[in-house]
PAKE-796612 format. One record per residue (C-alpha): x, y, z. Coordinates in pm, 1 decimal. Example, Ala and Ser with C-alpha at 12.3 -4.5 7.8 and 13.67 -1.06 7.14 Angstrom:
2
<node><east>1230.0</east><north>-450.0</north><up>780.0</up></node>
<node><east>1367.0</east><north>-106.0</north><up>714.0</up></node>
//
This chain:
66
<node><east>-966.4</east><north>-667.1</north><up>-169.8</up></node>
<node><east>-1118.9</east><north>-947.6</north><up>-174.2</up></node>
<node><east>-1454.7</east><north>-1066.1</north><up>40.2</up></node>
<node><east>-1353.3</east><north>-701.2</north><up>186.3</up></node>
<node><east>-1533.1</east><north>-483.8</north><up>-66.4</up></node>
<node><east>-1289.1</east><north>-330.8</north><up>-248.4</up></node>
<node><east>-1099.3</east><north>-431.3</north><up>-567.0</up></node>
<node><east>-709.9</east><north>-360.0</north><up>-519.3</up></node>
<node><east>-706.1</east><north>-145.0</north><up>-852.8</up></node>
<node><east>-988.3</east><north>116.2</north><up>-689.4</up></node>
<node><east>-834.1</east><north>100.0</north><up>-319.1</up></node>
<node><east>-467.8</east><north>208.2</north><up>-526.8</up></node>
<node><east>-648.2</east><north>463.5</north><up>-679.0</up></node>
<node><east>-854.4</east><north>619.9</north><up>-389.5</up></node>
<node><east>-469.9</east><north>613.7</north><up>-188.2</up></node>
<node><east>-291.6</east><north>790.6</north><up>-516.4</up></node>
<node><east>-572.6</east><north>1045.6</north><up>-582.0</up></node>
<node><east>-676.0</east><north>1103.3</north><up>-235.3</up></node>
<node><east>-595.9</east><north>1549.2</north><up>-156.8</up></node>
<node><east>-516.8</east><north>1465.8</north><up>231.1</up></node>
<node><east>-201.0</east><north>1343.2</north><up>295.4</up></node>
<node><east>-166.2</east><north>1033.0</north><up>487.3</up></node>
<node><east>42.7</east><north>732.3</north><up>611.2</up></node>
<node><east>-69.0</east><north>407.8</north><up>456.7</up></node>
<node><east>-10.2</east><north>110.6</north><up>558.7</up></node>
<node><east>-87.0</east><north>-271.5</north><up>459.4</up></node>
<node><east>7.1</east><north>-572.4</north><up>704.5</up></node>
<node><east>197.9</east><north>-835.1</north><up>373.1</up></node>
<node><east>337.0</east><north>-734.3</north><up>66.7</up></node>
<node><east>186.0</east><north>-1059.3</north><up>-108.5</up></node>
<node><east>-174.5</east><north>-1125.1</north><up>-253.3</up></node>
<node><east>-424.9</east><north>-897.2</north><up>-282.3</up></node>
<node><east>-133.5</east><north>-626.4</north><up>-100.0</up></node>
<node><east>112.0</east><north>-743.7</north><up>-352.6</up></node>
<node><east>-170.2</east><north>-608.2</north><up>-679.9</up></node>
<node><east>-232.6</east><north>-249.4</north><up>-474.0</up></node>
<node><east>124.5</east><north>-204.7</north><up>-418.0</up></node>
<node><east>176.6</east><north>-293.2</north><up>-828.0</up></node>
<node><east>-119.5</east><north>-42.8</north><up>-906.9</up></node>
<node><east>33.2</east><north>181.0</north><up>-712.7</up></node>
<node><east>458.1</east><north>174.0</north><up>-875.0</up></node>
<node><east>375.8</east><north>356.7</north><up>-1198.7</up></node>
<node><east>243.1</east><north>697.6</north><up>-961.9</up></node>
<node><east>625.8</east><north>604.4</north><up>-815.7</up></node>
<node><east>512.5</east><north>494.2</north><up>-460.0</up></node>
<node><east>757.7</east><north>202.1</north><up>-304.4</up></node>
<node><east>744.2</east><north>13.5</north><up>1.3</up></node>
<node><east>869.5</east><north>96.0</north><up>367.3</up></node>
<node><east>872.6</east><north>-187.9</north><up>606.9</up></node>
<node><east>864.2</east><north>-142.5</north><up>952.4</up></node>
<node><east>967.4</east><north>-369.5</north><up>1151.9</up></node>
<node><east>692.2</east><north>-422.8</north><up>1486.4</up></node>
<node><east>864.5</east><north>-719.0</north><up>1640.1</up></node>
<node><east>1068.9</east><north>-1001.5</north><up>1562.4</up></node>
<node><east>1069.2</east><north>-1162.9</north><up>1210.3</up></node>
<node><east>727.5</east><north>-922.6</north><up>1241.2</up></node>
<node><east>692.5</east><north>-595.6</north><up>988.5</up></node>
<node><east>426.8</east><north>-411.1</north><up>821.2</up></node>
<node><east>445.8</east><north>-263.6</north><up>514.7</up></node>
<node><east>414.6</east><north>113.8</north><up>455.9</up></node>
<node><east>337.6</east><north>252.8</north><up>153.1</up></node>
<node><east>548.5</east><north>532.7</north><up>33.5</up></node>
<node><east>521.4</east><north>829.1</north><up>-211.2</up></node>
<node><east>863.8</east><north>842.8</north><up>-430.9</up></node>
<node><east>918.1</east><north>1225.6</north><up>-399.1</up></node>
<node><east>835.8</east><north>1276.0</north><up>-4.7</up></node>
//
């Protein structure tokens, strides 16, 4: 992500490929979030959000067949 040291397309890839299985979990679904998440569709992931207080979520990310 940006000034953060990773490009979006190689952080979606490290979560798709990784062997461990893991929550993820990104705090907006726009921006830089919005191109991982996009990156991510194709390998059939989709978006969870979870709400953490009012008008207040976070977004986890979800694989299709789990």
């Amino acid at each position: 992500l940006p000034q953060r040291g990773a490009a979006s397309h190689a952080l979606a890839m490290r979560v798709q490929w990784e062997r461990a299985r893991r929550r993820w979990f990104v705090v907006t679904d726009e921006g830089p979030a919005a191109e991982l998440i996009a990156h991510l569709r194709p390998f059939g992931w989709r978006t969870r959000l979870l709400t953490v207080g009012p008008g207040r979520y976070i977004v986890e990310l979800v694989r299709s067949l789990e």
